[in-house]
Legacy VTK file of the C-alpha trace (Angstrom):
# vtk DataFile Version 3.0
C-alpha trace
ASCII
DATASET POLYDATA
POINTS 317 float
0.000 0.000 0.000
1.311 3.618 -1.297
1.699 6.304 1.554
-0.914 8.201 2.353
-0.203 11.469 1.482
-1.175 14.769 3.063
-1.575 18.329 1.381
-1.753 20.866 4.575
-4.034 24.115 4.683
-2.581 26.702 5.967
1.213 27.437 8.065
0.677 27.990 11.390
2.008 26.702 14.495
-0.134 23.438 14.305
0.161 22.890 10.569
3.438 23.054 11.631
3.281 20.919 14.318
0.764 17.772 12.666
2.681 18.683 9.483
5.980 16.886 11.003
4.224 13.965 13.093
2.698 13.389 9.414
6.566 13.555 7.624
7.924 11.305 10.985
4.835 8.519 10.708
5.327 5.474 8.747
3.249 5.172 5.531
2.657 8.465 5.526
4.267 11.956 3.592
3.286 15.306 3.114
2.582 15.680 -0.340
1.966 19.639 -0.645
0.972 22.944 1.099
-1.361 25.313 0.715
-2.179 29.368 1.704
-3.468 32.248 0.850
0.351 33.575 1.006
2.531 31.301 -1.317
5.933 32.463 0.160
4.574 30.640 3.474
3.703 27.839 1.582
6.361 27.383 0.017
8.739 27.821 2.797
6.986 24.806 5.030
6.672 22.570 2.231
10.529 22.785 2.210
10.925 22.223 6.317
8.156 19.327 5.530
10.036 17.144 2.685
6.491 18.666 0.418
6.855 18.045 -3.805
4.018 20.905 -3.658
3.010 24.619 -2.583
0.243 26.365 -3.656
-1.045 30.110 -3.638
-4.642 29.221 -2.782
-6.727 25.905 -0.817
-8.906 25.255 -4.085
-5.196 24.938 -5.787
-4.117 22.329 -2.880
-7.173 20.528 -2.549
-7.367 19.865 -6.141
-3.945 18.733 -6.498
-4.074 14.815 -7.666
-1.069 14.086 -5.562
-3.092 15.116 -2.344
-5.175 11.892 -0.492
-6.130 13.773 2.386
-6.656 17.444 3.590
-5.715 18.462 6.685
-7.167 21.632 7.927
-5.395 23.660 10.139
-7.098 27.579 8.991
-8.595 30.105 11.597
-12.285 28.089 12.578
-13.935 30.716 10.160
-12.463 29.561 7.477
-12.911 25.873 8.269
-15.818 25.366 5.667
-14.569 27.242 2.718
-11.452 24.446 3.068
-13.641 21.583 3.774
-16.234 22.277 1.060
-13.515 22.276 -1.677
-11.377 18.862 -0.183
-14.756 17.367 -0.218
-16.029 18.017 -3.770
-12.433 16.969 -4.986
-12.885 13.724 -3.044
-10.480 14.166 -0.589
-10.489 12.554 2.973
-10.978 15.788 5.625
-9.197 16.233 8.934
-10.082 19.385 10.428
-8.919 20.954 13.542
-11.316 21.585 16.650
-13.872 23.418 16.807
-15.381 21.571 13.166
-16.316 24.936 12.260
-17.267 28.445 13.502
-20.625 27.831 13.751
-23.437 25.086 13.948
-24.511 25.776 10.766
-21.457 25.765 9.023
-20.524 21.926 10.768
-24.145 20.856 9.645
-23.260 21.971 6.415
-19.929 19.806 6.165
-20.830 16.795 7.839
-23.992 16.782 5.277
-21.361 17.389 2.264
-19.290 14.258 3.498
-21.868 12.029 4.194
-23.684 12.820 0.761
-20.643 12.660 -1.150
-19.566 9.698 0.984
-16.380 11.660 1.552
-14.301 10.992 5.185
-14.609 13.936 7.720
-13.573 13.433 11.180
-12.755 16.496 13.586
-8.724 16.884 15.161
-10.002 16.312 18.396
-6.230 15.270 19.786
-7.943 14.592 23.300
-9.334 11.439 22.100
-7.147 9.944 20.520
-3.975 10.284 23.713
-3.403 6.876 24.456
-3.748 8.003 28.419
-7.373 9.256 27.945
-8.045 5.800 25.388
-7.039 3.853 28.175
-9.399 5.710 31.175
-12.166 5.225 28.699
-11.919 1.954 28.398
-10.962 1.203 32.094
-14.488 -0.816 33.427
-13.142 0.444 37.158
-15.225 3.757 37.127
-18.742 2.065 37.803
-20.704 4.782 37.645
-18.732 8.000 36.540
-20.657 10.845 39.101
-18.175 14.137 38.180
-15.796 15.355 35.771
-13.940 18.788 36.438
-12.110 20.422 34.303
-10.387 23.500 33.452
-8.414 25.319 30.729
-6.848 29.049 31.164
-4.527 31.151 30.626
-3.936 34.859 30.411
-3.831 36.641 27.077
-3.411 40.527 27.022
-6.420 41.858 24.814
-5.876 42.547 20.997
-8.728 42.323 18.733
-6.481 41.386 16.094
-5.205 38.372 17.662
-6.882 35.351 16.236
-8.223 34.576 19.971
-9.452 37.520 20.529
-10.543 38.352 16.394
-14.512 37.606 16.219
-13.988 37.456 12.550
-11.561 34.450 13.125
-13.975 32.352 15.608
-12.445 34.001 18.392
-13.233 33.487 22.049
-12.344 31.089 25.148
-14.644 28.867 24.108
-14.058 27.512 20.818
-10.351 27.495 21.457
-10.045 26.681 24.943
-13.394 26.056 26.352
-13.999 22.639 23.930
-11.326 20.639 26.075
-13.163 20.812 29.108
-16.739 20.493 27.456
-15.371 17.949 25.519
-13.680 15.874 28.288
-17.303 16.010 29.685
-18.918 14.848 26.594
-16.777 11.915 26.435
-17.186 10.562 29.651
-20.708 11.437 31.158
-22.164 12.133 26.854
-24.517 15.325 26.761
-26.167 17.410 29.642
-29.975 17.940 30.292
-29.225 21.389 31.188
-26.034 23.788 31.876
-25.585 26.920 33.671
-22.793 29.083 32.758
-21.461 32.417 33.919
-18.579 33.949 32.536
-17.304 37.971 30.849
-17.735 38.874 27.416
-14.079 41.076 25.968
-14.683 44.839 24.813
-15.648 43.355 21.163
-18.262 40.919 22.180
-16.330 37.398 21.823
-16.442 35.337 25.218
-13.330 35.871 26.869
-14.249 33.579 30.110
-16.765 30.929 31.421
-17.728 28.643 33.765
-20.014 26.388 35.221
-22.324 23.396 35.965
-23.543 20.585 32.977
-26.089 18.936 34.885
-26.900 15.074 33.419
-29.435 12.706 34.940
-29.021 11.227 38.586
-27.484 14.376 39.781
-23.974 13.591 37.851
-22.539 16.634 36.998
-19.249 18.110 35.340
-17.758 21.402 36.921
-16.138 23.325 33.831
-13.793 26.759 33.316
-12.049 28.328 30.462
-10.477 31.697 30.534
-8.121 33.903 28.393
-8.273 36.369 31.615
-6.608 34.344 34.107
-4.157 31.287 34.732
-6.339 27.764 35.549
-4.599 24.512 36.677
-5.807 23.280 33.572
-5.801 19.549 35.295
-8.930 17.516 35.430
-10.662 14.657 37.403
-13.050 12.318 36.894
-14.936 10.379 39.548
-16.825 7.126 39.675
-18.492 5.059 42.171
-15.401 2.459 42.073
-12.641 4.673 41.144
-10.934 7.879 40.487
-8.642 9.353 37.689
-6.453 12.801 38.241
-5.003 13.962 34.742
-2.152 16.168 35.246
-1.920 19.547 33.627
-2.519 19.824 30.530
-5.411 17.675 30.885
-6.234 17.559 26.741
-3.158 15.964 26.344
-2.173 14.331 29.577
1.322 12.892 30.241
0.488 11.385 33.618
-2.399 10.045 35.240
-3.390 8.701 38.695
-6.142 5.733 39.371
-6.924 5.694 43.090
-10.090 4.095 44.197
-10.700 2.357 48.002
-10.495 -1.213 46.398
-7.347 -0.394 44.575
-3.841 0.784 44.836
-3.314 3.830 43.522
-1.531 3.267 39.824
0.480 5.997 37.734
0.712 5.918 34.260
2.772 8.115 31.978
2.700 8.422 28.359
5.167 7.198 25.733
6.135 10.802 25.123
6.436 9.494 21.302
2.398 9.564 21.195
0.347 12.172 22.587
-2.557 11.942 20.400
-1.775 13.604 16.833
0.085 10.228 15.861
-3.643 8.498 16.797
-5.804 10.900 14.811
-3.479 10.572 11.694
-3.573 6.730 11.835
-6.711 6.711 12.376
-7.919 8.536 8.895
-5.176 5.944 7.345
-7.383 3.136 8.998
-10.484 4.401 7.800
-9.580 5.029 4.451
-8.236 1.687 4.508
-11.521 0.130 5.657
-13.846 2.186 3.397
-15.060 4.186 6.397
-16.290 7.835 5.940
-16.502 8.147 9.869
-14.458 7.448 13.294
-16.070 5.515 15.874
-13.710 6.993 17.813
-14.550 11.024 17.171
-17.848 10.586 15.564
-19.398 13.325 13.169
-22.580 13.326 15.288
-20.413 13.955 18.792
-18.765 17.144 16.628
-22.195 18.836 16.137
-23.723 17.872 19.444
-20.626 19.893 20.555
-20.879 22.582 18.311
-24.392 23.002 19.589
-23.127 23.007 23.256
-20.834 25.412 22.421
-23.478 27.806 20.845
-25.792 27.170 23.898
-22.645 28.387 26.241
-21.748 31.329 24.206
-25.412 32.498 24.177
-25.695 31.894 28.119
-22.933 34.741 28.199
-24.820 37.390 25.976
LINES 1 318
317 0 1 2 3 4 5 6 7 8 9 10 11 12 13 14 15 16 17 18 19 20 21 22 23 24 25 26 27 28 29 30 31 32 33 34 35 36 37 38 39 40 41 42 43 44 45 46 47 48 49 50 51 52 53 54 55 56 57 58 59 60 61 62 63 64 65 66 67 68 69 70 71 72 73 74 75 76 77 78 79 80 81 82 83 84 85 86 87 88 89 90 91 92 93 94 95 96 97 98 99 100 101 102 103 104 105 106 107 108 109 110 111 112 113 114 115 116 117 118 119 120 121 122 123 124 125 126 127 128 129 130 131 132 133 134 135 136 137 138 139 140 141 142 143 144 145 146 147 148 149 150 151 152 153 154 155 156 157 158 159 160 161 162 163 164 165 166 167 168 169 170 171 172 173 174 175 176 177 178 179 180 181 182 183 184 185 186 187 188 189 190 191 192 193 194 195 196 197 198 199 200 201 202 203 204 205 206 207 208 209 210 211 212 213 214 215 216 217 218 219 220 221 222 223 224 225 226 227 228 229 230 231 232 233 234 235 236 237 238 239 240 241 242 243 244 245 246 247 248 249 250 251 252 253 254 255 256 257 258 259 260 261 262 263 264 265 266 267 268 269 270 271 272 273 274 275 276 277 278 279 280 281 282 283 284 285 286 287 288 289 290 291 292 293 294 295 296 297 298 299 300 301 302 303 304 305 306 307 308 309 310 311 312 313 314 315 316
């Protein structure tokens, strides 16, 4: 079987980063870059081993040599990248949030499914081996809490892309999907939530926090901030057993499993995998199997959380 190769949109730090877990993974190459400034392009394609740069996405995602699209633009432009690697037949893996807005990530997921096209969202969290294995660990019972929190301090600047409401700015769509979507994967979707939280000088959400309140009075405590410092750890808690993820909790190099049956483990991560490697492989393995959609990050978890996210930004205004 041929490598799967990758044509990257766009040449920022995490193009840059996926771009050389992609060139380091076996059976796999970057085949050619794309941006809306071909000097960019041009200039990571060389740092990435690339044949190809081009001036434009409809130029990269219509290149023949190109299998798969990775898409690593502002969230804005998500769609406009995604619509084009999708009517060229290309296999789609595009960075959290899915898109900028719900109806953009409805609009995608219908595209893919219609044209029977791959789509799967970068969701990293999901796919560290660390946050695999709690998953899977039968230990929890009954998982009652999850707490969470991601933070940090950013000065304002309306032209910075987290602070740019033309670029899907905010704490929430960056930051605030981590510990949402830690939630999400562990307890699934909330009857209700309750969030509090600042709005910045232009309107985009600049801090939350809150309760997501799911049946049997389980709940998952949740913060995100670009106004202040977090621990950015997280816990969850079942009836049999507990897990503390050390800082940063979306991609975890140590956890703890404590529980009053049970020693208390530790387990670190093989710092060769934290969770790009995973999603990578597993559009290879798709492909590979005629899939169109992970198991593991499923299209319908992406807009249930692009909902949640819309319900939490709204609970601010």
């Amino acid at each position: 079987m041929r490598d799967l190769a990758w044509g990257i949109a766009a040449t920022g730090g995490i193009a840059r980063t996926v771009g050389a877990v992609i060139a380091a993974e076996p059976g796999m190459r970057v085949a050619a870059v794309g941006s809306r400034d071909l000097g960019r392009a041009k200039a990571l394609a060389a740092t990435l081993g690339a044949e190809s740069a081009h001036g434009s996405y409809a130029e990269l995602c219509a290149d023949p040599a190109v299998d798969a699209v990775y898409v690593a633009t502002p969230h804005a432009q998500h769609l406009e990248v995604a619509e084009a690697a999708i009517a060229a037949g290309k296999a789609v893996l595009c960075e959290k949030p899915l898109a900028a807005s719900v109806a953009d990530a409805e609009r995608m997921v219908r595209l893919a499914r219609e044209a029977g096209v791959f789509l799967m969202e970068a969701m990293w969290m999901r796919f560290n081996p660390l946050v695999r294995m709690l998953k899977a660990d039968p230990r929890f019972g009954e998982i009652r809490s999850v707490r969470a929190s991601f933070g940090f301090a950013l000065p304002y600047d309306p032209a910075h892309r987290l602070w740019a409401p033309e670029l899907g700015g905010g704490a929430l769509l960056d930051l605030g999907i981590y510990p949402l979507g830690l939630a999400q994967l562990f307890l699934g979707m909330p009857e209700a939530m309750h969030l509090t939280g600042a709005l910045a000088p232009n309107g985009v959400d600049a801090e939350a926090g809150g309760v997501l309140v799911y049946p049997g009075g389980r709940r998952a405590l949740v913060d995100t901030s670009l106004l202040a410092h977090f621990p950015n750890s997280a816990s969850i808690v079942g009836t049999g057993m507990r897990a503390d993820l050390d800082a940063p909790f979306w991609a975890p190099r140590r956890v703890v499993l404590s529980g009053p049956s049970m020693e208390t483990e530790e387990h670190e991560l093989d710092p060769a995998d934290n969770g790009y490697a995973g999603e990578l492989r597993e559009v290879r393995d798709a492909l590979a199997g005629n899939r169109t959609e992970s198991a593991i990050m499923p299209l319908d978890e992406s807009l249930a959380m692009m909902g949640l996210l819309a319900d939490a930004r709204g609970q601010l205004s």
